[in-house]
LOTOR-475160 format. One record per residue: residue in one letter; x, y, z of N, C-alpha, C in turn. Coordinates in Angstrom, 1 decimal, padded with zeros to 4 digits. Each point is the difference from the previous one (the first is absolute). Layout:
REM residues N
 kepa   n.xx   n.yy   n.zz  ca.xx  ca.yy  ca.zz   c.xx   c.yy   c.zz
    A      X      Y      Z      X      Y      Z      X      Y      Z
...
REM end
This chain:
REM residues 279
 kepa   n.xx   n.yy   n.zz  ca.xx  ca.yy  ca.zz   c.xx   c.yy   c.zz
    X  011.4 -017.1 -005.6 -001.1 -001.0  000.0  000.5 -001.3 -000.6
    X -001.0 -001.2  000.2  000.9 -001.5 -000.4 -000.6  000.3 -001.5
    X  000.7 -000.2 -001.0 -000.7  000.1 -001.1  000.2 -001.2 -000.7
    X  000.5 -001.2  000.5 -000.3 -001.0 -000.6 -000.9 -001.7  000.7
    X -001.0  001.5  000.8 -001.2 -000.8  000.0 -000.9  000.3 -000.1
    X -001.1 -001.0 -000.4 -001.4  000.8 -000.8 -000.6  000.6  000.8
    X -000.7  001.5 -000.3 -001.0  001.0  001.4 -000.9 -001.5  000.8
    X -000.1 -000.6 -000.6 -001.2 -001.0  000.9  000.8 -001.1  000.8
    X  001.4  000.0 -000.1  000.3 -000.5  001.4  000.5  000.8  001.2
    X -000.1  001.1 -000.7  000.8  000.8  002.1 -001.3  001.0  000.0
    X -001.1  000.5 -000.8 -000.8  000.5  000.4 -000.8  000.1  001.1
    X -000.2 -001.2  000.0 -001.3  000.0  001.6  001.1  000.5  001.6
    X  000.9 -000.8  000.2  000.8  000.2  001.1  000.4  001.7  000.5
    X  000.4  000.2 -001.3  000.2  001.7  000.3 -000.7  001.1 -000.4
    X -001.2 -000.4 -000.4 -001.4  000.9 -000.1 -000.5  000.1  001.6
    X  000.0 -001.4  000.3 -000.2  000.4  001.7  001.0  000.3  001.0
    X  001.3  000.5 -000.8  000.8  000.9  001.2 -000.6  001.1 -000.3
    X -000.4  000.5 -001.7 -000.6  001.5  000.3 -001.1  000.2  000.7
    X -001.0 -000.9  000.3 -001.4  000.0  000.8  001.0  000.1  001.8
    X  001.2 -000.6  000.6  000.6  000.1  001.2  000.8  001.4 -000.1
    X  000.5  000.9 -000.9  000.1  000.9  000.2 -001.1  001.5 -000.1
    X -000.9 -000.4 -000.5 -000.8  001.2  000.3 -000.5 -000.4  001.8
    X -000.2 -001.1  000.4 -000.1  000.2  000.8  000.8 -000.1  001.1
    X  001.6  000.5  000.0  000.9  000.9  000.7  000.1  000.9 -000.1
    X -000.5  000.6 -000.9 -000.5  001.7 -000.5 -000.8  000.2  000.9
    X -001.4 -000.7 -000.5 -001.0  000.9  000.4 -000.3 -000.2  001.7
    X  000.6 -000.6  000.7 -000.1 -000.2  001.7  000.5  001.2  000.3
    X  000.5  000.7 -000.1  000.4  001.2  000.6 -000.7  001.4  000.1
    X -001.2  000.0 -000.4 -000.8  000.8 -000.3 -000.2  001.0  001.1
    X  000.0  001.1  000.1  000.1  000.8  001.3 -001.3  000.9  000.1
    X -000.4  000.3  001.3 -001.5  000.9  000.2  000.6  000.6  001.1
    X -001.0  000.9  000.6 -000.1  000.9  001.5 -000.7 -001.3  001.0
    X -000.9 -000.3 -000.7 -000.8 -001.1  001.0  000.6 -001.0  000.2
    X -000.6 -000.9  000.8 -000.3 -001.6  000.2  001.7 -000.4 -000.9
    X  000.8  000.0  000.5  001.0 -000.9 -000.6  000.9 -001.1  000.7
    X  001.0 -000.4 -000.1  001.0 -001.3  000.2  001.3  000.8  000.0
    X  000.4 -000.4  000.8  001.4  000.2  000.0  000.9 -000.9 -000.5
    X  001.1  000.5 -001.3  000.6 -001.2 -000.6  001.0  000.6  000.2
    X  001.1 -001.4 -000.4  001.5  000.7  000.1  000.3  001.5 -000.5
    X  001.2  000.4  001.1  000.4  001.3 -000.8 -000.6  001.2  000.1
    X -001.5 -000.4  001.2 -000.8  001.3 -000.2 -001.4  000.2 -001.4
    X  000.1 -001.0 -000.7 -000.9  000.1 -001.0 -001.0 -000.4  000.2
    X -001.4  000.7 -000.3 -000.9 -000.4  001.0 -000.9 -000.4 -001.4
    X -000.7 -001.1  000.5 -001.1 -001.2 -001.3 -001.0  000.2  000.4
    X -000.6  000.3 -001.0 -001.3  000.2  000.0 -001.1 -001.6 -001.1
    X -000.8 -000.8  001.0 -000.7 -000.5 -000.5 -001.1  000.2 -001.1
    X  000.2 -000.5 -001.0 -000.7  000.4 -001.8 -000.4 -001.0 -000.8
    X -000.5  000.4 -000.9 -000.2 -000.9 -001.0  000.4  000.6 -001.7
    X  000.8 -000.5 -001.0  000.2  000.6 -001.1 -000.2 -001.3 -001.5
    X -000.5  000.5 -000.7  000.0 -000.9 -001.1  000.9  001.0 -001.1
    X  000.8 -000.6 -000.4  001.1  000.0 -001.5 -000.6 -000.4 -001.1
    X -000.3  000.7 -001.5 -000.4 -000.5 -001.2  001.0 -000.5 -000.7
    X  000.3 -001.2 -000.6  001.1 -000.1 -000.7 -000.1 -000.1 -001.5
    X  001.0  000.4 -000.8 -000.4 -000.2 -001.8  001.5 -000.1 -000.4
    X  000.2 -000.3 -001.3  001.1 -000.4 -000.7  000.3  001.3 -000.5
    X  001.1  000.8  000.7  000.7  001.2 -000.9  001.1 -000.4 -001.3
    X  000.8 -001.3 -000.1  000.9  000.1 -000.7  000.3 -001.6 -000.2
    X  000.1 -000.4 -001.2  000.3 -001.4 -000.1  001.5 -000.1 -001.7
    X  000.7 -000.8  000.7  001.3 -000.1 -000.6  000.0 -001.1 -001.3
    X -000.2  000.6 -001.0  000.2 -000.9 -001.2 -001.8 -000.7  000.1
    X -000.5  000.7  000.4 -001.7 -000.3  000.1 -000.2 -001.2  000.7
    X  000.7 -000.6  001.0 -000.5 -001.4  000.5 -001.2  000.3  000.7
    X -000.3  001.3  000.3 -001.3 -000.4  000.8 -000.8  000.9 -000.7
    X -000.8 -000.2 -000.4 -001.3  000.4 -000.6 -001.1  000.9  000.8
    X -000.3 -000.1  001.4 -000.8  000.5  000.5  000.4 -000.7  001.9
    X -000.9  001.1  000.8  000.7 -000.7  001.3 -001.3  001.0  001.0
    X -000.8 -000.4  000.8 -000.4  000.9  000.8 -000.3 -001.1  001.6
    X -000.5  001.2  000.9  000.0 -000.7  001.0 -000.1  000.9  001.4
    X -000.1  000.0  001.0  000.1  000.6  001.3  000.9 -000.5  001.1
    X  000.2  000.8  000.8  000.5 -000.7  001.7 -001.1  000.8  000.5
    X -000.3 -000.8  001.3 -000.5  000.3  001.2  000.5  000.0  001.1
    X -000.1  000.8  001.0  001.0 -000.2  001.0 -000.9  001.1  001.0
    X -000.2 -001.1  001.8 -000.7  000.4  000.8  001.4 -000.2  001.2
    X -000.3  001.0  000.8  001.1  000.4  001.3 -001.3  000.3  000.8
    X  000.5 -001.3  001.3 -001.2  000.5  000.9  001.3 -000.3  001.4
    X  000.7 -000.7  000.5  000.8 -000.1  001.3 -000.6  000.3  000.4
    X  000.8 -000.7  001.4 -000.7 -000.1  001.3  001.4  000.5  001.2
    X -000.7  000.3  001.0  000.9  000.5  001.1  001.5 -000.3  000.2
    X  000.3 -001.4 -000.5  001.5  000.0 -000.2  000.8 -000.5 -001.1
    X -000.9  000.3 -001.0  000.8 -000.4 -001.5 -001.4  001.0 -000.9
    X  001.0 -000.4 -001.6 -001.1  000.0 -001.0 -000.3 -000.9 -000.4
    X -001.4 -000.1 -000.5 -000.6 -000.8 -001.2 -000.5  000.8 -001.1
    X  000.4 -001.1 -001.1  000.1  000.5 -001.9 -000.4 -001.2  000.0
    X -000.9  000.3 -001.2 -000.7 -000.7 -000.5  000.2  000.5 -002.0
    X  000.5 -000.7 -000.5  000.2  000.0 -001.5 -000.9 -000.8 -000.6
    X -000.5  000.7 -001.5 -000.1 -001.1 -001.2 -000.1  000.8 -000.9
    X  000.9 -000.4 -001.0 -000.1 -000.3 -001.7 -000.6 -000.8 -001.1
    X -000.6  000.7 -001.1 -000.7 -000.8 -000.2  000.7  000.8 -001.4
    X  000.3 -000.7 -001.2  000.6  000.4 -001.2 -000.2 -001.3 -001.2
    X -000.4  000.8 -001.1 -000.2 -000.8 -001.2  001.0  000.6 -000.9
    X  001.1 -001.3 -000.7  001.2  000.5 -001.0 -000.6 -000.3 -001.2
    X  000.0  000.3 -001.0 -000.1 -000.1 -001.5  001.3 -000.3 -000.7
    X  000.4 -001.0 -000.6  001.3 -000.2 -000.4 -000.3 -000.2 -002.0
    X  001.2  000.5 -000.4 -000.3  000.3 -001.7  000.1 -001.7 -000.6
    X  000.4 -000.2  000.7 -000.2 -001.8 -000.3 -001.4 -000.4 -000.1
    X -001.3  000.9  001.1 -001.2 -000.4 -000.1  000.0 -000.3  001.3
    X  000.5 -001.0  000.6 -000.1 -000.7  001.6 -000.3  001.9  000.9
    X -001.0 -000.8  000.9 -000.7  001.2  000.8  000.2 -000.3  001.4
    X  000.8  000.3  001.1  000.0 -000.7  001.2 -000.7  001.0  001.0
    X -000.2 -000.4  000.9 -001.1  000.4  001.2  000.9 -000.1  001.2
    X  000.2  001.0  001.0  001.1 -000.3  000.8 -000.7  000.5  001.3
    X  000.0 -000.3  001.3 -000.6  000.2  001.1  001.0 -000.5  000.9
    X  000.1  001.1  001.4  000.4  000.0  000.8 -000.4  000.1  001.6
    X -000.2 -000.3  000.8 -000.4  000.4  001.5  000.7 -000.3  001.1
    X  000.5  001.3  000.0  000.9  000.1  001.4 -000.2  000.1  001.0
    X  000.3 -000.3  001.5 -000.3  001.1  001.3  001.5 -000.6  000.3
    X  000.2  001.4  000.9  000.9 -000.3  000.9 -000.1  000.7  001.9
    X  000.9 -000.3  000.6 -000.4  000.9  001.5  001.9  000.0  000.4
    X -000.1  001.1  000.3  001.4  000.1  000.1  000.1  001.1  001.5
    X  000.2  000.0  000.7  000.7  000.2  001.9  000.3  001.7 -000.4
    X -000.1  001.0  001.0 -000.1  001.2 -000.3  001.5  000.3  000.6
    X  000.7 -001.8  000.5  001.8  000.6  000.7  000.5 -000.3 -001.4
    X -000.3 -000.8 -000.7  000.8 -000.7 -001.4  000.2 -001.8  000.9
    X -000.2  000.0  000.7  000.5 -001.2  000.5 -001.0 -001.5 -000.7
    X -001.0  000.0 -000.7 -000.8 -000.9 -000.2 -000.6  000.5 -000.8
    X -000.2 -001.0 -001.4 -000.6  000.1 -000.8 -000.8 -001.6 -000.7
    X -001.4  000.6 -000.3 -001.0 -001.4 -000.8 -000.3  000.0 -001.2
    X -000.1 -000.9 -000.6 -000.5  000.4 -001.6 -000.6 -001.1 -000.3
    X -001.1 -000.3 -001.1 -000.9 -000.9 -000.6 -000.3  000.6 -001.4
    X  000.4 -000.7 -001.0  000.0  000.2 -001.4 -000.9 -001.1 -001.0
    X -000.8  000.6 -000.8 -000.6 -001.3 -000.6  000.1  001.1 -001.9
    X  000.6 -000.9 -000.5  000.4  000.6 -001.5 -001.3 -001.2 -000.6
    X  000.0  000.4 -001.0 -000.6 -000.7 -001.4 -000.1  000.6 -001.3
    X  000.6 -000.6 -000.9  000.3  000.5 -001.5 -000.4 -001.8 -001.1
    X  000.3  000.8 -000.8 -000.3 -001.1 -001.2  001.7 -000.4 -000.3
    X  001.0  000.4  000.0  000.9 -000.1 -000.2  000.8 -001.4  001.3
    X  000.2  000.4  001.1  000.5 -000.8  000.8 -001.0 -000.5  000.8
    X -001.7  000.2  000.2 -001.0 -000.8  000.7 -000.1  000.5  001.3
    X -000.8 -000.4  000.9 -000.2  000.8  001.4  001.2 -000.6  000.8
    X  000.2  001.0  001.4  001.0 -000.2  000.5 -000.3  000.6  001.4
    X -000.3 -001.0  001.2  000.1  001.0  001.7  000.9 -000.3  000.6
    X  000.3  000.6  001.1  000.7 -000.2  001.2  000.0  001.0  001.1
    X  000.3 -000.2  000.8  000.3  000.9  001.2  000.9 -000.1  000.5
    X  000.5  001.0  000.9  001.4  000.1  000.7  000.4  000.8  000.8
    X  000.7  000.1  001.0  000.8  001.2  000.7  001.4  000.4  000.2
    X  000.1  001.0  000.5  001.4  000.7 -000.1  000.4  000.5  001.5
    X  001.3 -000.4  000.9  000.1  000.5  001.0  001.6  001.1  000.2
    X  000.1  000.6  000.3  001.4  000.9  000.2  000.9 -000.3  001.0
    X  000.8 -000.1 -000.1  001.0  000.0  000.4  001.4  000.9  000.5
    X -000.5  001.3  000.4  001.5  001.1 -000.7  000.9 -000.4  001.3
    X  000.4 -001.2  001.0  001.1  000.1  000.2  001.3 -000.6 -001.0
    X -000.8 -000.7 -000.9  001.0 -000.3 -001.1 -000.5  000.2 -001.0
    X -000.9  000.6 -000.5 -000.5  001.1 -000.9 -000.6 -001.2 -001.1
    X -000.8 -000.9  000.7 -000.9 -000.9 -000.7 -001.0 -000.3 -000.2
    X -001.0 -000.1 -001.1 -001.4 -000.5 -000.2 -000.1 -001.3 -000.2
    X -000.7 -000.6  000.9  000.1 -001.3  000.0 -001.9 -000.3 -000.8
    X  000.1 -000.6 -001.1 -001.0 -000.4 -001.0 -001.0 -001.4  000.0
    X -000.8  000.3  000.7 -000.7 -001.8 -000.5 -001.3  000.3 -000.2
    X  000.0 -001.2 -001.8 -001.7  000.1 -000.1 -000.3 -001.2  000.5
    X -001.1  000.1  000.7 -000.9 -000.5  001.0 -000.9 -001.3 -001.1
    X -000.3  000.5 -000.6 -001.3 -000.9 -001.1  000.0  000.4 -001.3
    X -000.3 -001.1 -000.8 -000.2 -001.4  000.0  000.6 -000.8  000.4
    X  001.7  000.1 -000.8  001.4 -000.1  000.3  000.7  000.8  000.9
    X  000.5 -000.9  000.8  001.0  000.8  000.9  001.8  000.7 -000.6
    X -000.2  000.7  000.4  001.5  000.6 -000.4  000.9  000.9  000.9
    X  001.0  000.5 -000.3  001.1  000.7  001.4  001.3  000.9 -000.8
    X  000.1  001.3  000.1  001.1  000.5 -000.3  000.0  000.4  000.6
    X  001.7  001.0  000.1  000.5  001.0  000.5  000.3  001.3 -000.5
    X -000.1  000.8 -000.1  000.2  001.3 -000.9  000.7  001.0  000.9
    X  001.1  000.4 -000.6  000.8  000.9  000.8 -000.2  002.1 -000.6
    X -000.7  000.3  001.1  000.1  001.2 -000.1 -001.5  001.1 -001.1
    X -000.8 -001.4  000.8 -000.9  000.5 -001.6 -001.3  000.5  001.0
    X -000.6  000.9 -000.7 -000.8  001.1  000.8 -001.5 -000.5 -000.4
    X -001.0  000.6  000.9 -001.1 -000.4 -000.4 -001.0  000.9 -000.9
    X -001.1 -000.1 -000.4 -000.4  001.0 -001.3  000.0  002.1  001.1
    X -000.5 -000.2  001.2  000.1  001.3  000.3  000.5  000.7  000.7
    X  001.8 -001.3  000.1  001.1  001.2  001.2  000.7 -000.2 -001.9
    X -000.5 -000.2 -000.8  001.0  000.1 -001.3 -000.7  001.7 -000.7
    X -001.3  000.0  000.3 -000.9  001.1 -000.7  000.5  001.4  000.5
    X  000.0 -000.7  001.6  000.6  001.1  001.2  001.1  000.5 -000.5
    X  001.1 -000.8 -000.5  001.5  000.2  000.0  000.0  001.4 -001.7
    X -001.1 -000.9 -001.2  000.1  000.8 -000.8 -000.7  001.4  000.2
    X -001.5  000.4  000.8  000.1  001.2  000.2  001.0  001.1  000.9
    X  000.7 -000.8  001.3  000.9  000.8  000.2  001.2  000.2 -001.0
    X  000.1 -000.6 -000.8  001.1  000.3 -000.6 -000.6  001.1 -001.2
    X -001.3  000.2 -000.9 -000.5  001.2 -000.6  000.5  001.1  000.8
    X -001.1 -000.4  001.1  000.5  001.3  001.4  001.2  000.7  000.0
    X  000.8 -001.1  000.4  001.6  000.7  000.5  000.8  000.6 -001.7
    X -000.7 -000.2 -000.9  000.8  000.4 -001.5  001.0 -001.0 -000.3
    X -000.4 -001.2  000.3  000.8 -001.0 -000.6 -000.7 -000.3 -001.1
    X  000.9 -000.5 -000.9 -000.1 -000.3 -001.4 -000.6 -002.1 -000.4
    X  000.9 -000.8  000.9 -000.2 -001.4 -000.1  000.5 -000.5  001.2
    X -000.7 -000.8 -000.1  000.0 -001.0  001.4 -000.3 -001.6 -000.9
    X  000.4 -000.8  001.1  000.1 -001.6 -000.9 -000.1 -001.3  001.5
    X -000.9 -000.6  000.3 -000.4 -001.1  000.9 -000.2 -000.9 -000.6
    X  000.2 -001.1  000.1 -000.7 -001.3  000.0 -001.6  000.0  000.6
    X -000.5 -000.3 -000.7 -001.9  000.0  000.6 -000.5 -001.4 -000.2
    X -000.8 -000.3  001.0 -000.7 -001.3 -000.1 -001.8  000.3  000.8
    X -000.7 -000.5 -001.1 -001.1  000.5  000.2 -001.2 -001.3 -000.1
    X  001.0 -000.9 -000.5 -001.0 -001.7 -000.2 -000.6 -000.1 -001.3
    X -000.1  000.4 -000.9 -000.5 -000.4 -001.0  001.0 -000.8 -001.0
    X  001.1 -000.5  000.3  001.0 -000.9 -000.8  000.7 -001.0  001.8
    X -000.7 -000.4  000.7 -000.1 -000.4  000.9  001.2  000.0  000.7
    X  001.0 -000.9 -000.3  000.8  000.4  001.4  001.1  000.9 -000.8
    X -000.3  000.2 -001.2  001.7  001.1 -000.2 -000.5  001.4  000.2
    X  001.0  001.3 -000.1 -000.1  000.8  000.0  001.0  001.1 -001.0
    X -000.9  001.1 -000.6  000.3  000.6 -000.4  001.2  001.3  000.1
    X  001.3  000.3 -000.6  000.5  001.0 -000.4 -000.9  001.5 -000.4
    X -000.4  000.4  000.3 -000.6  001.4 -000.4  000.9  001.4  000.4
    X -000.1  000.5 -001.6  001.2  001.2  000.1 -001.3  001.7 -000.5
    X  000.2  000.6  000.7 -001.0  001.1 -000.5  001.1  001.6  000.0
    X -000.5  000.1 -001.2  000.5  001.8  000.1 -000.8  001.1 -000.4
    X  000.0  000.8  000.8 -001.0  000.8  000.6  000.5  001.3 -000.3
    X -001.5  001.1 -000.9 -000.1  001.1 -001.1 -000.6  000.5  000.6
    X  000.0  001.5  000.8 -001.0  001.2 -000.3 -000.6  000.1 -000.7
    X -001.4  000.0 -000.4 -000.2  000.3 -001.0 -001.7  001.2  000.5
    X -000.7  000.6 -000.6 -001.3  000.4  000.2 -001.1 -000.6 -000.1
    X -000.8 -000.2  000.6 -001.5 -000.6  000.2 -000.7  000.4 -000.7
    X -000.4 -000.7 -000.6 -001.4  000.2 -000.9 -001.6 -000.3  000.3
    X -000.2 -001.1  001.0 -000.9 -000.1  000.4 -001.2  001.1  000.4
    X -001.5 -000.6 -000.5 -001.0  000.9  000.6 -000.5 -000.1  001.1
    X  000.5 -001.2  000.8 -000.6 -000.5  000.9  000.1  001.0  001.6
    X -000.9  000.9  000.5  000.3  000.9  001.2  000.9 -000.5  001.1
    X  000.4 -001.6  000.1  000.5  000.0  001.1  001.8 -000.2 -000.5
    X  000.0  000.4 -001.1  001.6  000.2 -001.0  000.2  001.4  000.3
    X -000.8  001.0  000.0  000.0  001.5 -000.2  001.2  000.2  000.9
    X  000.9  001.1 -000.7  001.2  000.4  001.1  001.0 -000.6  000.4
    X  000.1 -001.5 -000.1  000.6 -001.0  000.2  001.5 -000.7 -001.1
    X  001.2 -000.1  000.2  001.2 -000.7 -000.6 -000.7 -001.2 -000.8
    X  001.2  000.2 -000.9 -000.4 -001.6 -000.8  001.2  000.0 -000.3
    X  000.4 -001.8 -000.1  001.1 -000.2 -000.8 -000.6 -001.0 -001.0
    X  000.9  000.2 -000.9  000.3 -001.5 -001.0  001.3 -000.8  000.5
    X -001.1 -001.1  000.6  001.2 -001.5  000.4  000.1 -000.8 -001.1
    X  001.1 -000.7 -000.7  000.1 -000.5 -000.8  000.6 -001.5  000.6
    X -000.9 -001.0 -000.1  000.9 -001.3  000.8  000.5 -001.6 -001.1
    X  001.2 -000.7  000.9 -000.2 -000.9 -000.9  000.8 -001.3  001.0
    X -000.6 -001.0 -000.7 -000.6 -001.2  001.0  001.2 -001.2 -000.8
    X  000.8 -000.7  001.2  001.0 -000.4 -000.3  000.0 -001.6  000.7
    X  000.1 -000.9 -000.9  000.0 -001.5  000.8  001.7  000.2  000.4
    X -000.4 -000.6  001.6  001.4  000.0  000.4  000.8 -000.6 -000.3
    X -000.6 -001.6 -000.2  001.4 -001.2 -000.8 -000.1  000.0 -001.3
    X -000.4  000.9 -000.8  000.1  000.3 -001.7  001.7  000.6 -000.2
    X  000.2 -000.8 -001.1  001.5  000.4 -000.5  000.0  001.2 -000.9
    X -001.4  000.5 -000.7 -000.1  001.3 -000.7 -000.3  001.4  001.0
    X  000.5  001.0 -000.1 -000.2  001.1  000.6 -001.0  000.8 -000.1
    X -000.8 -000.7 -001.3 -001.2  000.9 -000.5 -001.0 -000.1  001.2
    X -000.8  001.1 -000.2 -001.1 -000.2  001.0 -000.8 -000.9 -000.6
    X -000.9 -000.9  001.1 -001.3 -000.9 -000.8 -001.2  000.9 -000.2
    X -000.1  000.9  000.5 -000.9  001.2 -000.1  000.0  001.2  000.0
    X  000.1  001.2 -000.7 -000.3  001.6  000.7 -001.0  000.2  000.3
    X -000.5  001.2  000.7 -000.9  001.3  000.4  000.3  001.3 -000.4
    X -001.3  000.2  000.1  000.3  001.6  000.1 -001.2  000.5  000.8
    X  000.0  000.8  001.3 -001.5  000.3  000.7  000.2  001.6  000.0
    X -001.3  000.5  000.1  000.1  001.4  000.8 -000.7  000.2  001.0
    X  001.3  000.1  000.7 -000.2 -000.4  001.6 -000.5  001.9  000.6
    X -001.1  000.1  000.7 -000.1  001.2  000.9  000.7  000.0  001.1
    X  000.3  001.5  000.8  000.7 -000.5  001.3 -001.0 -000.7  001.2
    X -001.7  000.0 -000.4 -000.6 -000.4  000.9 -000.6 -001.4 -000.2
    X  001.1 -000.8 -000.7  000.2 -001.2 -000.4 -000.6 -000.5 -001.3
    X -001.0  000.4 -000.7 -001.0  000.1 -000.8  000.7  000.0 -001.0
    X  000.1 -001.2 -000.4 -000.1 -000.5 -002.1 -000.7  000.6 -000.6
    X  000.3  000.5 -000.8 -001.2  000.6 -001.4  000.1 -000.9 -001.6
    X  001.7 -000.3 -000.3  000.1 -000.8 -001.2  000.9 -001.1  000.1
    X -000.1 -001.1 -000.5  001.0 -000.6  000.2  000.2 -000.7 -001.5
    X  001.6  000.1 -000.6 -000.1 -000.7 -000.9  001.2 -001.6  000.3
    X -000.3 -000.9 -000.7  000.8 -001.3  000.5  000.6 -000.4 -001.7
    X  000.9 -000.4  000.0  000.4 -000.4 -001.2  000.8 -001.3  000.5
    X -000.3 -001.0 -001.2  000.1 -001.1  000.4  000.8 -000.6 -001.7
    X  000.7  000.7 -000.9  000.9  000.1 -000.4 -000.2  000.0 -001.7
    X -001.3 -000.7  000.0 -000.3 -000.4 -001.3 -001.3  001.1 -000.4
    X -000.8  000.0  001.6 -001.0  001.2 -000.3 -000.3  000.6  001.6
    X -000.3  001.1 -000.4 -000.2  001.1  001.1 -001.5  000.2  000.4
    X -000.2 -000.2  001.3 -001.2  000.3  000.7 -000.5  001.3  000.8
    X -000.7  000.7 -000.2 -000.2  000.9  000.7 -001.3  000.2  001.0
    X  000.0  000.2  000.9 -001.0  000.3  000.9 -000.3  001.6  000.6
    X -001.0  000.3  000.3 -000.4  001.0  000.7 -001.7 -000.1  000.9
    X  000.0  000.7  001.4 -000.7  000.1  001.1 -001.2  000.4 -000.7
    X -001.0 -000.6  000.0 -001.1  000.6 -000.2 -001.2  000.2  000.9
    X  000.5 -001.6  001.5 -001.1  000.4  001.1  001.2  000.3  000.9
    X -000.3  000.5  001.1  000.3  000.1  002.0 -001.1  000.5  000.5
    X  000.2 -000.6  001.4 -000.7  000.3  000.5  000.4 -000.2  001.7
    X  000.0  000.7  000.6  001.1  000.1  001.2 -001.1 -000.5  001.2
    X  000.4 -001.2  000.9 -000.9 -000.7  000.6  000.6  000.0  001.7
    X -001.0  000.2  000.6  000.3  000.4  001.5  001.1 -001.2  000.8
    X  000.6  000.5  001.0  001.0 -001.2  000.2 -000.8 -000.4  001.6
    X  000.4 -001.1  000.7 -000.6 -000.7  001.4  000.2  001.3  000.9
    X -000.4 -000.1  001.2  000.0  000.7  000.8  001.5 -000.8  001.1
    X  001.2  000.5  000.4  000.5 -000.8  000.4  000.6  000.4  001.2
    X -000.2 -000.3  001.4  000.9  000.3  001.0  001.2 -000.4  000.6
REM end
C-alpha cells in the first residue's frame, strides 16, 4: 500500500474499484431458468444484491468509524449486460473530518466482449463531484482496446490486452474450476477513465458458510485480489480483496483493505430477477 499518502487522498478512487469488482462477481450468477449465456458457458442470471459495509480494522486508529452500502442491479438485454451500481459511504476520520462518498455507475458491455459503455458520476467532500461517459471497442486482431470518453471532455487511449469486467470474471471462475491457483489480466472497467487496471487474484478452496438456499451444496473459494496501476514504479498493490466467491457466482463476504484501514462487507439482500425473453 502507498503509505506515504494520507487515506483521504487515494480513498475515493479505489473504494470504487471495490464497488466494480463485486460487480464482476456477482454477474455470473447461475439458475435452471431464464438465463444468458456468457463467456465460457457461464450462464447470468439477472438480480438484484445490496452489500452492508462497516469498518473491521483501522491502522494506528486513523479511522474512527466507517459505514455504508453498495447496491448493484443486473437487468441486460438480448445482446449485452446492464449494471447498474451505487455506493453510498460515510468515513469518520480521528482527526474529526467526516466525509460522505457516493458513487453511480452503469455500464453495458456486448455478450461477444467486443463493446463496451460506461457512465460514472462520483461525489465526495474530498475531491468534489465528478461525471463522464465513455466507450470501449476491441480489437483482437492486434489485441487492442481502443478507449474514448465521450463527455464532457473528450479523450482517447489505447490499452493493450486488457479485458473487460465479465470475459475477466469468466477467466477467474474457470480458473477456480480447472484447480488453478492464480491468474493475472489487466482489467478496465471505466471508473479511472481511460487507464486500466493490473489485477492479480489467487484462488482458495475453501467451505461455504452461507445460509442462503441457493448456496446449499455448492463450491466456494476464497479469491484474494490486488489492483495494480500500470505506470506506478512501486510494485505494491493500490488495493487488496478478499471475497467469498460461490461456484454459482454468489458473494457472501467481501473484505477490501486499503492499507491504513480494512473494510468489510457482507450480502444481506438478493434477489434474483427474471431476464427478457430473447429470440
Amino acid at each position: 500500500m502507498i503509505k506515504n499518502r494520507r487515506t483521504q487522498d487515494y480513498l475515493s478512487p479505489h473504494i470504487y474499484m471495490a464497488v466494480i469488482f463485486v460487480t464482476f462477481i456477482t454477474l455470473i450468477l447461475s439458475t435452471v431458468r431464464e438465463v444468458y449465456a456468457a463467456p465460457a458457458g457461464i450462464d447470468l442470471l439477472p438480480h438484484k444484491a445490496v452489500y452492508s459495509l462497516g469498518l473491521k480494522a483501522s491502522d494506528r486508529g486513523a479511522i474512527n468509524a466507517m459505514s455504508g452500502h453498495i447496491t448493484y442491479d443486473w437487468t441486460g438485454d438480448c445482446k449485452g449486460w446492464v449494471v447498474k451500481n451505487e455506493l453510498d459511504m460515510d468515513v469518520a476520520y480521528s482527526s474529526g473530518q467526516t466525509v460522505r462518498m457516493e458513487l453511480r455507475f452503469s455500464t453495458w458491455e456486448a455478450q461477444d466482449g467486443s463493446r463496451y459503455r460506461f457512465a460514472v458520476h462520483q461525489n465526495d467532500s474530498i475531491s468534489g463531484v465528478s461525471s463522464y461517459i465513455g466507450r470501449a471497442l476491441r480489437n483482437d486482431e492486434n489485441n487492442l482496446v481502443a478507449v474514448e470518453i465521450t463527455a464532457p471532455e473528450q479523450g482517447k487511449a489505447e490499452l493493450k490486452g486488457a479485458l473487460f469486467p465479465t470475459a475477466f470474471l469468466s477467466e477467474i471462475i474457470q480458473a477456480a474450476q480447472s484447480g488453478k491457483m492464480s491468474i493475472s489480466y489487466p482489467v478496465f472497467d471505466g471508473t479511472t477513465e481511460l487507464k486500466a487496471f493490473n489485477v492479480s487474484a489467487v484462488i482458495l478452496p475453501v467451505e461455504g458458510q452461507s445460509s442462503l438456499p441457493e448456496m446449499a451444496g455448492l463450491k466456494a473459494w476464497r479469491v484474494f485480489l490486488g489492483f495494480y496501476e500500470q505506470d506506478a514504479v512501486s510494485s505494491v498493490p493500490v488495493q487488496e480483496q478478499s471475497l467469498l466467491l460461490y461456484e454459482n457466482g454468489v458473494v457472501t463476504e467481501i473484505e477490501l483493505d486499503f492499507g491504513e484501514f480494512v473494510v468489510a462487507g457482507d450480502l444481506v439482500e438478493f434477489e434474483a430477477t427474471k431476464a427478457p425473453i430473447c429470440e
